[in-house]
VMD Tcl script that builds the backbone (N, CA, C; Angstrom):
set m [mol new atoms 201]
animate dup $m
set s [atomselect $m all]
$s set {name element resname resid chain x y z} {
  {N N UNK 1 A 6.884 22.309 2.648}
  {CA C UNK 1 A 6.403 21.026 2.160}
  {C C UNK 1 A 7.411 20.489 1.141}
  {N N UNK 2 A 7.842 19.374 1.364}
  {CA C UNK 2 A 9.148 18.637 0.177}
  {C C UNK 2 A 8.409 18.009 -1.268}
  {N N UNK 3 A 8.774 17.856 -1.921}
  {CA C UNK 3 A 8.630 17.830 -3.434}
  {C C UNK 3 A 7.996 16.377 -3.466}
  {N N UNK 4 A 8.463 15.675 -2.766}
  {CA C UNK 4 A 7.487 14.535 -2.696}
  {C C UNK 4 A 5.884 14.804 -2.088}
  {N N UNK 5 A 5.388 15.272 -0.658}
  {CA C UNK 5 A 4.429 15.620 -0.358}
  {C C UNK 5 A 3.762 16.634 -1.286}
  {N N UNK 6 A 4.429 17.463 -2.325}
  {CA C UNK 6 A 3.309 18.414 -3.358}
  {C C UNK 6 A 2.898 17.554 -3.906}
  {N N UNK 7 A 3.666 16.666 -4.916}
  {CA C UNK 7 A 3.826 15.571 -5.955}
  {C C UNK 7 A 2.370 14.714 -5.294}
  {N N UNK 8 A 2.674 14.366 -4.398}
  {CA C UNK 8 A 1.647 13.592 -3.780}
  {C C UNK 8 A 0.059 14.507 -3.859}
  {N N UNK 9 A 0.129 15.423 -2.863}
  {CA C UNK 9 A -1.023 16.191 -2.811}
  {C C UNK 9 A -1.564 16.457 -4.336}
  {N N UNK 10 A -0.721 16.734 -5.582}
  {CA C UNK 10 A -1.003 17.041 -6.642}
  {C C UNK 10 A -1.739 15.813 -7.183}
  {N N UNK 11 A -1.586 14.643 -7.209}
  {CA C UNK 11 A -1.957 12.939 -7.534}
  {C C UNK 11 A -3.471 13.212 -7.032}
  {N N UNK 12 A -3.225 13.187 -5.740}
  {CA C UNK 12 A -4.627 13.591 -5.223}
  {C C UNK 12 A -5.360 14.415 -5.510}
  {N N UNK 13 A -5.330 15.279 -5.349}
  {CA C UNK 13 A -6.236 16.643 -6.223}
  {C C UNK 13 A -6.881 15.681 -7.717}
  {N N UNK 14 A -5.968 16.047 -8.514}
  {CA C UNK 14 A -6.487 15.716 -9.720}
  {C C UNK 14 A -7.027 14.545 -9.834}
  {N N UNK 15 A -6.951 13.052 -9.111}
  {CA C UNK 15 A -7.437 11.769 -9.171}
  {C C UNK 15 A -8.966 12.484 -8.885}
  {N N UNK 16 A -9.155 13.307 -7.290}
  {CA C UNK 16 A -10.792 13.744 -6.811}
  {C C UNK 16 A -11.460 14.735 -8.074}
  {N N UNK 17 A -10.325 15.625 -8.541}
  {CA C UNK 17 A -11.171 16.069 -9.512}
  {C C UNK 17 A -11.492 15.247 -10.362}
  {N N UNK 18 A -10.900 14.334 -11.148}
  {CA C UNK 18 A -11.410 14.011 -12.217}
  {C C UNK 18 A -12.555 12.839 -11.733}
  {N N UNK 19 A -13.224 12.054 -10.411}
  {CA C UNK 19 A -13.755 11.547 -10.195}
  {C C UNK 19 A -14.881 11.967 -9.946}
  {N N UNK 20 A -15.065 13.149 -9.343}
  {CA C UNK 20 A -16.137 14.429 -9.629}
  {C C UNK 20 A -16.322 14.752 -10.554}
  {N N UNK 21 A -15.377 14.966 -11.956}
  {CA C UNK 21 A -15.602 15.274 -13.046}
  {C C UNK 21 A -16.857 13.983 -13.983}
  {N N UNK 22 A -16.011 13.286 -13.475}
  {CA C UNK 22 A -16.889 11.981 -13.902}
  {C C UNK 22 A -18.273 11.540 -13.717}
  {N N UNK 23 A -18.776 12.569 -12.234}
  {CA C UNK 23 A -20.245 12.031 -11.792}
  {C C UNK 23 A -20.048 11.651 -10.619}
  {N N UNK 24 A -18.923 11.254 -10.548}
  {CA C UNK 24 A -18.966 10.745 -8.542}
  {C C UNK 24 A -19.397 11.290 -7.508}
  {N N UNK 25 A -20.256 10.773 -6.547}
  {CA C UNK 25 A -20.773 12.029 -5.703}
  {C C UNK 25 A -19.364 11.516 -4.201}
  {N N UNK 26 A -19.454 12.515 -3.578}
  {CA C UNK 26 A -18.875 12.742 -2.564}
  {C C UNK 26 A -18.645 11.014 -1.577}
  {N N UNK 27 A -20.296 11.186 -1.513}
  {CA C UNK 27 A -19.619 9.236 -0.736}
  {C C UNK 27 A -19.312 8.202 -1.423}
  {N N UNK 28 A -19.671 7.869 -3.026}
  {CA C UNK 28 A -18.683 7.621 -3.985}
  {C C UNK 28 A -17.413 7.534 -3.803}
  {N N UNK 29 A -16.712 8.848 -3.632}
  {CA C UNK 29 A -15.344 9.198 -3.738}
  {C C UNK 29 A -14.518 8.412 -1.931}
  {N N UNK 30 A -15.628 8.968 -1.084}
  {CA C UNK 30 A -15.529 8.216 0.095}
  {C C UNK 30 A -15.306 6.479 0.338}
  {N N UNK 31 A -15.803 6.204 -0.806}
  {CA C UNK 31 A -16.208 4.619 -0.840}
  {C C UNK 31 A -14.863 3.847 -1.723}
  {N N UNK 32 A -14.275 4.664 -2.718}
  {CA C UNK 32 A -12.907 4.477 -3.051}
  {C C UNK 32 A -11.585 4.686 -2.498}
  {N N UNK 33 A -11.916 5.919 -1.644}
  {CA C UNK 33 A -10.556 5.999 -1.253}
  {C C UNK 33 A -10.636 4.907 0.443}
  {N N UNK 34 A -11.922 4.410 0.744}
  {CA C UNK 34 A -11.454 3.389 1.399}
  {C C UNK 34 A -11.129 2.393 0.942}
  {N N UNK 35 A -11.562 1.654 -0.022}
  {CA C UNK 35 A -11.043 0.721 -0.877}
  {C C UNK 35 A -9.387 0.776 -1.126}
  {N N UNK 36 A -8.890 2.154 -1.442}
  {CA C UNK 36 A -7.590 2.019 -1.662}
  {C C UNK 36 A -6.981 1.832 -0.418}
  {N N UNK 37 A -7.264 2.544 0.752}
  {CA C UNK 37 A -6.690 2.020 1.981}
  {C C UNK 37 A -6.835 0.794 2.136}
  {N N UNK 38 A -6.895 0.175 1.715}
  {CA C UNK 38 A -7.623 -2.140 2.331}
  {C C UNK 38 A -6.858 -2.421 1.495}
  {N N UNK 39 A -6.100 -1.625 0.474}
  {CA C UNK 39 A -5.564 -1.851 -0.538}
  {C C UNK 39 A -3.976 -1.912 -0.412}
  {N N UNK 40 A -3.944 -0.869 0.404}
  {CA C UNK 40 A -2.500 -0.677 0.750}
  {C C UNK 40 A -2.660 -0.786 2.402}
  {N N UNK 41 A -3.348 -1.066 2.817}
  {CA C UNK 41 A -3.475 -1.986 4.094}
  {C C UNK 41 A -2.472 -3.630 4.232}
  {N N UNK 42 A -3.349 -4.305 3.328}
  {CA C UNK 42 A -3.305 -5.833 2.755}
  {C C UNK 42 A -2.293 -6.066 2.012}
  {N N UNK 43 A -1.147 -4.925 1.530}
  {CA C UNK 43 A -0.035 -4.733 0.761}
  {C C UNK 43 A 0.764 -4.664 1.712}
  {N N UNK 44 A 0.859 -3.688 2.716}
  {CA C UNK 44 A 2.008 -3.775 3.827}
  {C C UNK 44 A 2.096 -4.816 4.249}
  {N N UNK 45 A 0.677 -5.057 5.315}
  {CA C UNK 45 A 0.681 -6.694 5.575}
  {C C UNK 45 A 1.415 -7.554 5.139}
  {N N UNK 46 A 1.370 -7.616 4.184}
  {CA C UNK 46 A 1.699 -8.901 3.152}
  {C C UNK 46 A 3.302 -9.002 2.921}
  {N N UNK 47 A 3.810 -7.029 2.777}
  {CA C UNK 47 A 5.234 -6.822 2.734}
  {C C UNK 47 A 5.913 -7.488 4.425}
  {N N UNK 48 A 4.890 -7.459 5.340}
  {CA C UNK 48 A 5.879 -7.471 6.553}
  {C C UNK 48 A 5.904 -9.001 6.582}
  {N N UNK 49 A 4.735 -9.957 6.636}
  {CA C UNK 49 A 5.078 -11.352 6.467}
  {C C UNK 49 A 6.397 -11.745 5.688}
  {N N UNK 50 A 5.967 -11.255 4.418}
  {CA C UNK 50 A 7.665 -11.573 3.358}
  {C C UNK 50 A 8.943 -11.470 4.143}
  {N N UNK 51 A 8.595 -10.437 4.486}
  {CA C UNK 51 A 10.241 -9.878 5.553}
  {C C UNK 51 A 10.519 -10.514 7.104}
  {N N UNK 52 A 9.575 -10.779 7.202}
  {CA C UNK 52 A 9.210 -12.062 8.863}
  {C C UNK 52 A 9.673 -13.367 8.033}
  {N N UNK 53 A 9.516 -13.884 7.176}
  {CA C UNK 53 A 9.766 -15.136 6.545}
  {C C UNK 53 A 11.239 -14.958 5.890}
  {N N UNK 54 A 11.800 -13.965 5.830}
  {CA C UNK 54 A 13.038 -13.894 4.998}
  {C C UNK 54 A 13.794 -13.996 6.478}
  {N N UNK 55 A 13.333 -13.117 7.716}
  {CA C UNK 55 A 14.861 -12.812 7.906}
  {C C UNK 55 A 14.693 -14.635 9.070}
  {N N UNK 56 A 13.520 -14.989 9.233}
  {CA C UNK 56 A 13.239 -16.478 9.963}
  {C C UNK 56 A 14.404 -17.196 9.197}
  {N N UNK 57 A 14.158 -17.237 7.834}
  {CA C UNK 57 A 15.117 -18.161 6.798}
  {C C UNK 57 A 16.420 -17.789 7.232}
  {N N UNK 58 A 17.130 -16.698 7.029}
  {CA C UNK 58 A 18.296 -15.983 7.115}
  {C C UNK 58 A 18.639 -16.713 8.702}
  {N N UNK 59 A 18.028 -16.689 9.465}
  {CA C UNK 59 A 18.191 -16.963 11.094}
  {C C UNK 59 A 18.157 -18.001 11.265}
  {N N UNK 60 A 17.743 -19.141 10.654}
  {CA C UNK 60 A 17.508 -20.509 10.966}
  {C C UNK 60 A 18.844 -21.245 10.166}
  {N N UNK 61 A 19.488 -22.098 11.628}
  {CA C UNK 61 A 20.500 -22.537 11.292}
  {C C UNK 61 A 20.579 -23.590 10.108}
  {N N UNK 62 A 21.307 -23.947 9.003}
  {CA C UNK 62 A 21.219 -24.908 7.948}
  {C C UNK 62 A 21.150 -26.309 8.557}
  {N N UNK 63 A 20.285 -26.880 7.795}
  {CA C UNK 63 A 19.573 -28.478 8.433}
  {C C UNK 63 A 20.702 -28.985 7.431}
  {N N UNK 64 A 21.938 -30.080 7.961}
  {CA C UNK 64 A 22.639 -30.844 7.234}
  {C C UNK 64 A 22.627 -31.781 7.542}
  {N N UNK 65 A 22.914 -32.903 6.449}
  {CA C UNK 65 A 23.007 -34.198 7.172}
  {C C UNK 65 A 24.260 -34.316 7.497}
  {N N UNK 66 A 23.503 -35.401 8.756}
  {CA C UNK 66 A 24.627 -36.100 9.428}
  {C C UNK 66 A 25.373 -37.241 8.659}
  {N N UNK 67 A 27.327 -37.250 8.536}
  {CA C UNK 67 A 27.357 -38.488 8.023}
  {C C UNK 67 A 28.162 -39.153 9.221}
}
mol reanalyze $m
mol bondsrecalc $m
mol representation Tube
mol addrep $m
């Protein structure tokens, strides 16, 4: 496992513990971590439009006037 995927798994762990620690029951915890997916759902999304609109710009020939 690479140092990023522990790093990661470690984020996790401790975010569920301490949300359990807190009182959260199980579908609680269920009910957030879908939230964060819609979260970073609606974030990619949003990254790939940006990048559909950049490289459209980049591709679209310059409108000049005619003299």
């Amino acid at each position: 496992m690479s140092t990023d995927q522990k790093g990661t798994r470690i984020l996790a762990r401790t975010f569920f513990n301490q949300l359990r620690a807190s009182g959260y029951t199980p579908h609680q915890v269920i009910g957030i971590a879908t939230e964060l997916l819609e979260l970073v759902t609606v974030d990619l999304k949003e990254g790939d439009k940006a990048a559909a609109v950049q490289v459209a710009q980049e591709q679209a020939p310059e409108l000049r006037p005619q003299a």
